[in-house]
Structure formats: C-alpha cells, structure tokens
Biopython code that builds the backbone (N, CA, C, O; Angstrom):
import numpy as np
from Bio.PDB.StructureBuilder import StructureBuilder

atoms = [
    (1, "UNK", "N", (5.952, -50.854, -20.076)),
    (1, "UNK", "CA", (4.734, -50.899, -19.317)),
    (1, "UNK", "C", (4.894, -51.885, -18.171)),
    (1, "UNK", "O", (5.575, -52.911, -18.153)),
    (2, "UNK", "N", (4.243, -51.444, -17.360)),
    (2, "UNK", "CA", (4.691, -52.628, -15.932)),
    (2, "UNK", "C", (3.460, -53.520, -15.826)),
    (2, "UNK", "O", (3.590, -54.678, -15.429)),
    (3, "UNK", "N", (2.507, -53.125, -16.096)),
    (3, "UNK", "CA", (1.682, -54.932, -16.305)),
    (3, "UNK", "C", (1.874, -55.713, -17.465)),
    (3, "UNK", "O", (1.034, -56.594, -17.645)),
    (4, "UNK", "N", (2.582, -55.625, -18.112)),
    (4, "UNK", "CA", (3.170, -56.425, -19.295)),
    (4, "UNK", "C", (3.647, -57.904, -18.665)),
    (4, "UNK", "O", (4.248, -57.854, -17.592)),
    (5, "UNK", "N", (3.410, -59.244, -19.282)),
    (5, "UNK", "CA", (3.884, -60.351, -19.073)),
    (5, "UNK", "C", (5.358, -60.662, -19.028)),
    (5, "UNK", "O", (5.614, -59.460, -18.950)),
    (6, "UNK", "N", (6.032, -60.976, -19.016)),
    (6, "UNK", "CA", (7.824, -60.605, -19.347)),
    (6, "UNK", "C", (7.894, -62.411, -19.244)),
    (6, "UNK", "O", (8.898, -62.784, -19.849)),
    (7, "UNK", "N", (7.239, -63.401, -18.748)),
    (7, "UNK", "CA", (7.192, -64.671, -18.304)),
    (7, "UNK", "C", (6.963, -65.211, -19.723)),
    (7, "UNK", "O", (6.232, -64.827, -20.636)),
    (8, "UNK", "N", (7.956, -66.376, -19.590)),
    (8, "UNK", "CA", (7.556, -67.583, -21.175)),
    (8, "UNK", "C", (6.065, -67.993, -20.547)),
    (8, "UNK", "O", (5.616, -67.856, -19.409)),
    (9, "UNK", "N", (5.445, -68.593, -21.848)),
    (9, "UNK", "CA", (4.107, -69.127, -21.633)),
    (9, "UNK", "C", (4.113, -70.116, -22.476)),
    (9, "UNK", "O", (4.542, -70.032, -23.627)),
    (10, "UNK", "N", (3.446, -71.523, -21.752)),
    (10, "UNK", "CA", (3.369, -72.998, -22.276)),
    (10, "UNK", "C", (1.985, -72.949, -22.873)),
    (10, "UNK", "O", (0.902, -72.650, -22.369)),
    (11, "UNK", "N", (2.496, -73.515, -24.699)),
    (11, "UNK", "CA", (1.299, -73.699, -25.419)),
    (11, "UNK", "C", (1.288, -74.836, -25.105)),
    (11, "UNK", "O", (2.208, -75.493, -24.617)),
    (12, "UNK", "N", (-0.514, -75.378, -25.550)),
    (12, "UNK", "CA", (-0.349, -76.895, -25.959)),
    (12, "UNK", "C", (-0.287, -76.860, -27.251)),
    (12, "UNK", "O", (-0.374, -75.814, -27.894)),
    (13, "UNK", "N", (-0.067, -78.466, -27.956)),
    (13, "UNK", "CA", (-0.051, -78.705, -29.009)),
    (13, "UNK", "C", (-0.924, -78.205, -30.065)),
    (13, "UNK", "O", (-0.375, -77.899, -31.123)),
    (14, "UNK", "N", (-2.214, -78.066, -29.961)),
    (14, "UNK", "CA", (-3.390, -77.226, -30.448)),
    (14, "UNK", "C", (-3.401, -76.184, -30.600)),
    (14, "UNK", "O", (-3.970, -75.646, -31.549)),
    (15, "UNK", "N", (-2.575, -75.400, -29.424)),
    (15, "UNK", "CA", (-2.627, -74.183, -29.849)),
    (15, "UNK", "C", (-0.947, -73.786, -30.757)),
    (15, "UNK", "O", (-0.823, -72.738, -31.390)),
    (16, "UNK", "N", (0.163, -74.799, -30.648)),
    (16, "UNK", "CA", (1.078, -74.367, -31.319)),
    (16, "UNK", "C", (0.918, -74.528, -32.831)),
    (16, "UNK", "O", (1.560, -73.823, -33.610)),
    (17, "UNK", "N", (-0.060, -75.588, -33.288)),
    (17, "UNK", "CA", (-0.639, -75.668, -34.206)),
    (17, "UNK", "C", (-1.263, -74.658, -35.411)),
    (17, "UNK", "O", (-1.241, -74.647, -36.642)),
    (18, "UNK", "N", (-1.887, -73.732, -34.234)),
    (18, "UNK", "CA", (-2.607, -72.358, -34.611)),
    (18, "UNK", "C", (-1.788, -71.370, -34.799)),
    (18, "UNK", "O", (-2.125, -70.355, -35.409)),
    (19, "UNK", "N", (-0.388, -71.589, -34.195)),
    (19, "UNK", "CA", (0.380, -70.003, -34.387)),
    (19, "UNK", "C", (1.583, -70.381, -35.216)),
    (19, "UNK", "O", (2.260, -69.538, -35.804)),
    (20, "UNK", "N", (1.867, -71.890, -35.248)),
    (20, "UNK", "CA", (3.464, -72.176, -36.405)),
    (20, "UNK", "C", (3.122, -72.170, -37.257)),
    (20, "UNK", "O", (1.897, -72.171, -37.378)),
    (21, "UNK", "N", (4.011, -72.159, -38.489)),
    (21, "UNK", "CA", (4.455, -71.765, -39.808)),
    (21, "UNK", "C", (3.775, -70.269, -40.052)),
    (21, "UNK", "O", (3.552, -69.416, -39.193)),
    (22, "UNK", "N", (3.574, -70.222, -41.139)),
    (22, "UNK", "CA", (3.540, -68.470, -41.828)),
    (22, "UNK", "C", (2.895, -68.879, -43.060)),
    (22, "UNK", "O", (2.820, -70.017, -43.525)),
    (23, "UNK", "N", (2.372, -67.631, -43.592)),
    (23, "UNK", "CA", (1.602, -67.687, -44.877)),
    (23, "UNK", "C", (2.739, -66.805, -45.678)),
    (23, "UNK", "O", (3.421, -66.130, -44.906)),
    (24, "UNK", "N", (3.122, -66.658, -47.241)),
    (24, "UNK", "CA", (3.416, -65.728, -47.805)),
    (24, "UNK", "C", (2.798, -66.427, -49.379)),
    (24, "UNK", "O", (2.555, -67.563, -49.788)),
    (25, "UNK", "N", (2.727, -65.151, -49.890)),
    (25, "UNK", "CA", (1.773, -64.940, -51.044)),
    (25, "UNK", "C", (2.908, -64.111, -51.899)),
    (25, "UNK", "O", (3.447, -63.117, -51.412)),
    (26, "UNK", "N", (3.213, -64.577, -53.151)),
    (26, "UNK", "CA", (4.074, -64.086, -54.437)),
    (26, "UNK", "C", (2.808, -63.857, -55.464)),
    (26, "UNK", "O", (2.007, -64.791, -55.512)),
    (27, "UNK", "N", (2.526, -62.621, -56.354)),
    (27, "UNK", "CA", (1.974, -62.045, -57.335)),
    (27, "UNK", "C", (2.518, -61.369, -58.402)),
    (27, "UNK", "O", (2.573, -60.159, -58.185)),
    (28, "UNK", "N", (2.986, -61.743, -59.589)),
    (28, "UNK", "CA", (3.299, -61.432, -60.525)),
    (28, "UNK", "C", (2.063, -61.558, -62.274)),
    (28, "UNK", "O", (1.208, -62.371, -62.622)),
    (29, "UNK", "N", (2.644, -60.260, -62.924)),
    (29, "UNK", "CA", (1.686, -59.886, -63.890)),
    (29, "UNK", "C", (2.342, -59.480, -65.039)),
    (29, "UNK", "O", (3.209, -58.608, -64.965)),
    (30, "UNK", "N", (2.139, -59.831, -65.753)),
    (30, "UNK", "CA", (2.889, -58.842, -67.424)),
    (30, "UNK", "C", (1.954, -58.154, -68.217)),
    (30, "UNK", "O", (0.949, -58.859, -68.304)),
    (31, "UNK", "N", (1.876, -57.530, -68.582)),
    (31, "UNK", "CA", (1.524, -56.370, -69.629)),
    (31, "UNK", "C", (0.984, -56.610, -70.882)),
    (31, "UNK", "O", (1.475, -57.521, -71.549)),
    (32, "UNK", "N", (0.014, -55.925, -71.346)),
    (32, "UNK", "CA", (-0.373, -55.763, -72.466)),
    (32, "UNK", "C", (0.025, -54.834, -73.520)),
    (32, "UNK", "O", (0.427, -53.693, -73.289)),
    (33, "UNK", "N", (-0.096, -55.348, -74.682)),
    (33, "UNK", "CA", (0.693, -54.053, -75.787)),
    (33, "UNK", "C", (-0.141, -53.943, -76.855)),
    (33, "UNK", "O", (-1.198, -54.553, -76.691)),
    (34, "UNK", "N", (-0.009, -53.268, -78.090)),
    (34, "UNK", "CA", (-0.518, -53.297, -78.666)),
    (34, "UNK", "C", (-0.412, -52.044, -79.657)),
    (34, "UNK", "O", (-0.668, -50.867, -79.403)),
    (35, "UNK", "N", (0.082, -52.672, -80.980)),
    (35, "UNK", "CA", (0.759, -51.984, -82.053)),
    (35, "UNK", "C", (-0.473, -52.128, -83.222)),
    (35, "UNK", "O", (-1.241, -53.021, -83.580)),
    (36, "UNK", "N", (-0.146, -50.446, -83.674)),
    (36, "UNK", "CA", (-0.859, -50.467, -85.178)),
    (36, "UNK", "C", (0.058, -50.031, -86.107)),
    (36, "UNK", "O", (0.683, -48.998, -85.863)),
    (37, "UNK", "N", (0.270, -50.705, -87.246)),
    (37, "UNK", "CA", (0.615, -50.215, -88.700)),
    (37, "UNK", "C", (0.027, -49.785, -89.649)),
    (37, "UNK", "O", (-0.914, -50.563, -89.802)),
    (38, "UNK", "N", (-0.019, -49.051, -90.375)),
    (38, "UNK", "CA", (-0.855, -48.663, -91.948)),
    (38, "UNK", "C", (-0.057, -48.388, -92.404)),
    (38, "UNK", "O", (0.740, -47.622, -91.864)),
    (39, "UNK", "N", (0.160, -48.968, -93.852)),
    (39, "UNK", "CA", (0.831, -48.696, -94.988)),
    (39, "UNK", "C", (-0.311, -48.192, -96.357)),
    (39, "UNK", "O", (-1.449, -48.586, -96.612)),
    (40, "UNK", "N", (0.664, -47.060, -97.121)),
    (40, "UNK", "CA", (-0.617, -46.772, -98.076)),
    (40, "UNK", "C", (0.546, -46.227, -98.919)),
    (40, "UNK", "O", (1.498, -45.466, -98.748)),
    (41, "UNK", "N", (-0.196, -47.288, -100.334)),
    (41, "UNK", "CA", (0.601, -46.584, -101.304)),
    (41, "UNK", "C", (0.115, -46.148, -102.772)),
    (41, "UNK", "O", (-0.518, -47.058, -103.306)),
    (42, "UNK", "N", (0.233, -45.088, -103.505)),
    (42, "UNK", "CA", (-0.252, -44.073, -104.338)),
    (42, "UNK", "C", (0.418, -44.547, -105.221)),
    (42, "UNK", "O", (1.482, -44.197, -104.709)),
    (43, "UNK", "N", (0.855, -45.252, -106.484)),
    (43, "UNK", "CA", (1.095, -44.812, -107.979)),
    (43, "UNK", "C", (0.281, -44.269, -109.142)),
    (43, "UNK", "O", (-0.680, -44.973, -109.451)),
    (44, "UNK", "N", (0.503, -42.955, -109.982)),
    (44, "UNK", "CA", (0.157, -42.600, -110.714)),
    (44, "UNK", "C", (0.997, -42.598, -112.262)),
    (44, "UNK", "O", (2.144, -42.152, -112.240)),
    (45, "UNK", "N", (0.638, -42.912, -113.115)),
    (45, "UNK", "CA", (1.646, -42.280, -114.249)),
    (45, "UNK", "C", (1.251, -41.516, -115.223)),
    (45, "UNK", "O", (0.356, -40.722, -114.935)),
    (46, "UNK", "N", (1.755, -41.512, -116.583)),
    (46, "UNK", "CA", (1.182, -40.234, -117.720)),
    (46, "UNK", "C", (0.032, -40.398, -118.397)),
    (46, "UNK", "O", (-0.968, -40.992, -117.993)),
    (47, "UNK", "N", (0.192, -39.843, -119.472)),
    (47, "UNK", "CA", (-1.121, -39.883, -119.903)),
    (47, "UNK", "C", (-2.091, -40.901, -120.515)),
    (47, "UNK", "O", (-3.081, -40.347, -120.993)),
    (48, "UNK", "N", (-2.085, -41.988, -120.611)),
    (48, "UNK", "CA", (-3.281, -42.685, -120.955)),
    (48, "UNK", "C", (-2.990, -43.605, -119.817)),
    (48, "UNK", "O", (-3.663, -44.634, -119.859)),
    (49, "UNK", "N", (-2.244, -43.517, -118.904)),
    (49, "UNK", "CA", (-2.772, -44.812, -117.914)),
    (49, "UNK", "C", (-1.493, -45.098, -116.480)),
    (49, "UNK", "O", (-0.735, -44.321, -115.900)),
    (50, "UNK", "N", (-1.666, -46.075, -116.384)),
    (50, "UNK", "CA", (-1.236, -46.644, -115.000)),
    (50, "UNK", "C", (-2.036, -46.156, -113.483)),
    (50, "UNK", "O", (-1.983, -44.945, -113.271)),
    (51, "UNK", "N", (-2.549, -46.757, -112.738)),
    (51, "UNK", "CA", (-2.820, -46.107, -111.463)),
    (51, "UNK", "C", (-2.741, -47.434, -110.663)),
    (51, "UNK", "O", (-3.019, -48.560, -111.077)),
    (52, "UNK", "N", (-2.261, -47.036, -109.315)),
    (52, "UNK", "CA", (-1.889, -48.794, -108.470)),
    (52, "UNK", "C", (-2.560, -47.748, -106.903)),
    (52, "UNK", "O", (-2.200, -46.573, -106.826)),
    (53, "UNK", "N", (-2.995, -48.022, -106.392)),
    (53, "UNK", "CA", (-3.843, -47.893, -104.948)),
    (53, "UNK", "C", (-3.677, -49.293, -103.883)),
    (53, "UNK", "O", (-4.368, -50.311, -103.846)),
    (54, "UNK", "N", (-2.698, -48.971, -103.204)),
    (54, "UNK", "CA", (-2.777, -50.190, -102.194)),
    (54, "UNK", "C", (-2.950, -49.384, -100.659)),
    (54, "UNK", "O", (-2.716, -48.252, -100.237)),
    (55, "UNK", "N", (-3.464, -50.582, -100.136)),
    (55, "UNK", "CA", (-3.949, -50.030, -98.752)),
    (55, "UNK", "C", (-4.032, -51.089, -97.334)),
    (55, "UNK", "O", (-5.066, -51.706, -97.078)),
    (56, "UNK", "N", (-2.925, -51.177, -96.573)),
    (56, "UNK", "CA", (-2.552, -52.235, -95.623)),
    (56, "UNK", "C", (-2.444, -52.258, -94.103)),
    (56, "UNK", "O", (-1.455, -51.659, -93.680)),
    (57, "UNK", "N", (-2.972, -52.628, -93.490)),
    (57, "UNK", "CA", (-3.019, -51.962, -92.093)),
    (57, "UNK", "C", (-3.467, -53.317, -91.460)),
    (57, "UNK", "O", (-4.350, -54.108, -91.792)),
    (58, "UNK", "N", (-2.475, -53.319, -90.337)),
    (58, "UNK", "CA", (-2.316, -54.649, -89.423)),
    (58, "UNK", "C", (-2.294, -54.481, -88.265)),
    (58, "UNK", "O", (-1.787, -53.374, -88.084)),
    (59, "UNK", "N", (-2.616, -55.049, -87.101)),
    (59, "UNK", "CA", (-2.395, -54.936, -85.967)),
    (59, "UNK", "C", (-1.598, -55.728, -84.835)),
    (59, "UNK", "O", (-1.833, -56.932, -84.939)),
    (60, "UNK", "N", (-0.947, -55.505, -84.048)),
    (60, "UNK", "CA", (-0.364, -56.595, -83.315)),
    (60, "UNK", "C", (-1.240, -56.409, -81.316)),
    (60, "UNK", "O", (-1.545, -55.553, -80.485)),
    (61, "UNK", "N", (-1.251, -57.529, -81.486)),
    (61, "UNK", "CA", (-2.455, -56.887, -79.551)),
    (61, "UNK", "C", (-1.166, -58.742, -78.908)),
    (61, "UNK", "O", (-1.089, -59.915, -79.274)),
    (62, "UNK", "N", (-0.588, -57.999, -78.020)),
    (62, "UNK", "CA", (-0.215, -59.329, -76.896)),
    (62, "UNK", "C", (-0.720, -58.353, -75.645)),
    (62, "UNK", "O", (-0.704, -57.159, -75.346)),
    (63, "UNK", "N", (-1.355, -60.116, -74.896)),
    (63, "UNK", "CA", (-1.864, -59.547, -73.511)),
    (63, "UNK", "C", (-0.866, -59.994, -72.643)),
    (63, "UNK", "O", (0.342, -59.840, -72.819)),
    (64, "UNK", "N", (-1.560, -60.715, -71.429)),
    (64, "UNK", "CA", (-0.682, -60.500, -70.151)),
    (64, "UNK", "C", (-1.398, -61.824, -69.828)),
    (64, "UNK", "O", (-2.386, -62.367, -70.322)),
    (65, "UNK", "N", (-0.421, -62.210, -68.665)),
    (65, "UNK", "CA", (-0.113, -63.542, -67.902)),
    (65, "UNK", "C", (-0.283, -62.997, -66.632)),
    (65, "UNK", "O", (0.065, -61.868, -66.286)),
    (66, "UNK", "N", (-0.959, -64.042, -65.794)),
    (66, "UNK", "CA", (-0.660, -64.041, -64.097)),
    (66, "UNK", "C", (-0.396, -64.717, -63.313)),
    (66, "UNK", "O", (-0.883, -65.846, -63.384)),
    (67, "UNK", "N", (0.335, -64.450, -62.377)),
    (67, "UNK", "CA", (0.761, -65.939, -61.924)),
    (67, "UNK", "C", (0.722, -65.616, -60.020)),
    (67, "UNK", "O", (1.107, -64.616, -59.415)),
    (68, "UNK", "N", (0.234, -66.624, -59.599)),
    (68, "UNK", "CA", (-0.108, -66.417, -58.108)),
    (68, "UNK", "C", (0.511, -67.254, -57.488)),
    (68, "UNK", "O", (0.399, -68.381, -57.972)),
    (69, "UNK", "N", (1.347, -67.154, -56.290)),
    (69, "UNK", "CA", (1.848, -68.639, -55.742)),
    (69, "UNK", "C", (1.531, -68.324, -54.230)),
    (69, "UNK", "O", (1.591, -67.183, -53.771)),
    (70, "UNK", "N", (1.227, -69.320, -53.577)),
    (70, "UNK", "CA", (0.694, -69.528, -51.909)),
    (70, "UNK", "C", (1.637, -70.474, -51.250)),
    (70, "UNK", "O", (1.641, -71.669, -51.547)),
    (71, "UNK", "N", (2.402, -69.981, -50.400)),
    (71, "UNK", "CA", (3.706, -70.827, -49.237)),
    (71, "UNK", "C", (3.254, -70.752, -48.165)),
    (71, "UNK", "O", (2.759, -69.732, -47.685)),
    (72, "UNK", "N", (3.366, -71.945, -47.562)),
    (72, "UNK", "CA", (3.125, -71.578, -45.923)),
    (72, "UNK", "C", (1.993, -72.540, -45.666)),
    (72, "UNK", "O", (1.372, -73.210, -46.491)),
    (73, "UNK", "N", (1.815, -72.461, -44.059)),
    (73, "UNK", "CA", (0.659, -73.488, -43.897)),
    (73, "UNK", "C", (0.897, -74.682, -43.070)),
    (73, "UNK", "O", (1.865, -75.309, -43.500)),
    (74, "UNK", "N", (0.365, -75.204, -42.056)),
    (74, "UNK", "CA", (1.081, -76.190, -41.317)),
    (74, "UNK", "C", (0.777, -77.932, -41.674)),
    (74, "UNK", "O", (-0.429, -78.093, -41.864)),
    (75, "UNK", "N", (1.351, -78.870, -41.769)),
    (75, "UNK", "CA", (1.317, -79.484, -42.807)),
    (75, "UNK", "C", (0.274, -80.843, -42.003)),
    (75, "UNK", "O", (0.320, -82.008, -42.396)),
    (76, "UNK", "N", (-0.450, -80.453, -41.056)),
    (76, "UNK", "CA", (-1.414, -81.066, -41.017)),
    (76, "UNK", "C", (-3.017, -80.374, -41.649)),
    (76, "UNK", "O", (-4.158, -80.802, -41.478)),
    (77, "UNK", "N", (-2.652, -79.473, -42.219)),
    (77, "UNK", "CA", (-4.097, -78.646, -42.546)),
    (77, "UNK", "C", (-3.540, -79.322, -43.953)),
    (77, "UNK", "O", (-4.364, -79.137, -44.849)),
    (78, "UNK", "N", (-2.679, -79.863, -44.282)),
    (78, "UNK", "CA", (-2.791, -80.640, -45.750)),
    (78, "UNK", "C", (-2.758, -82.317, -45.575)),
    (78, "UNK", "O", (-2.197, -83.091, -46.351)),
    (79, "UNK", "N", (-3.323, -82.591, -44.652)),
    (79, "UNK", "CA", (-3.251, -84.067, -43.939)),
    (79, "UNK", "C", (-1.781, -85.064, -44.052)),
    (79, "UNK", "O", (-1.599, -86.243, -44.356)),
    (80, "UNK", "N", (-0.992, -84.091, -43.699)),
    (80, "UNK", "CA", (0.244, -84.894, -43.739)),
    (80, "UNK", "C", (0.586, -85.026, -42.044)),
    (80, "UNK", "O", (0.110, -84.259, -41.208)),
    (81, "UNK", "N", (1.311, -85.920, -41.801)),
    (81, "UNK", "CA", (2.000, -85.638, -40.459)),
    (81, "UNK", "C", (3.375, -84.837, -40.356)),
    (81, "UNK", "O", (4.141, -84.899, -41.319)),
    (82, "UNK", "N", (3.677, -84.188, -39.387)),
    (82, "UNK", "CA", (4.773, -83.486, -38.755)),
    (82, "UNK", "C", (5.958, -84.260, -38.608)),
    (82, "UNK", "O", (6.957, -83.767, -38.084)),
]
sb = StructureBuilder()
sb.init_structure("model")
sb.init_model(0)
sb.init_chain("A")
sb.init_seg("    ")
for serial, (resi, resn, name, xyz) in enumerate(atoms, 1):
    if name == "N":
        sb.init_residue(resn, " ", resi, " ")
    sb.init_atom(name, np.array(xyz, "f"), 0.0, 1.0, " ", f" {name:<3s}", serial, name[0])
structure = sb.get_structure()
C-alpha cells in the first residue's frame, strides 16, 4: 500500500511502557474417573442346611486438578524498577 508509514517512529517512555513485554497464559487440567465394583456371592448346600449370601460393592471416584499460570507483564505494574 503506498500510504503506509515505512519510517521508524520515536516512543516515549510511557508509551514504551504500554507496548513492552507480553502476556502468556499456561492452562492445564486432569480428569476425572470413576470405577464401580460388585461382588456377589451365592452358597448353598444339602439337605438340612448351609446357606452364605454375601453382597459387596465399592466405588472408586478420583477427580481432577487445575492449574493456571500467568507470565509476562512489565515490571513496574509490579512496583519494581527496570
């Protein structure tokens, strides 16, 4: 384009302020699970007796973690000097 600037341009300090460093943002997450068991168990025997009835059921539940991290930033917006 021919009205385009092509010329360096002098910030001041204020404004180099406003445009140095960079932001970046890391997001990480893990998963949830979640297990069922049942166990079941039947004994019978002959004739005048024995009977056993068991009945067991457990669950396992893991959740999830998050983790956020924030870089960047010019290190007078954290009141340090340059």
């Amino acid at each position: 384009m021919l009205d385009e600037n092509q010329g360096a341009i002098e910030l001041a300090n204020e404004e180099l302020d406003m445009v140095a460093g960079g932001f970046n943002f890391f997001f990480a997450a893990t998963f949830f699970e979640q297990s069922d068991r049942v166990i079941l168990q039947n004994t019978q025997s002959g004739p005048s007796g024995s009977s056993t009835s068991s009945l067991i059921a457990t669950r396992d539940i893991r959740t999830f973690a998050i983790q956020g991290l924030f870089l960047g930033d010019t290190p007078s917006q954290f009141g340090q000097s340059s």
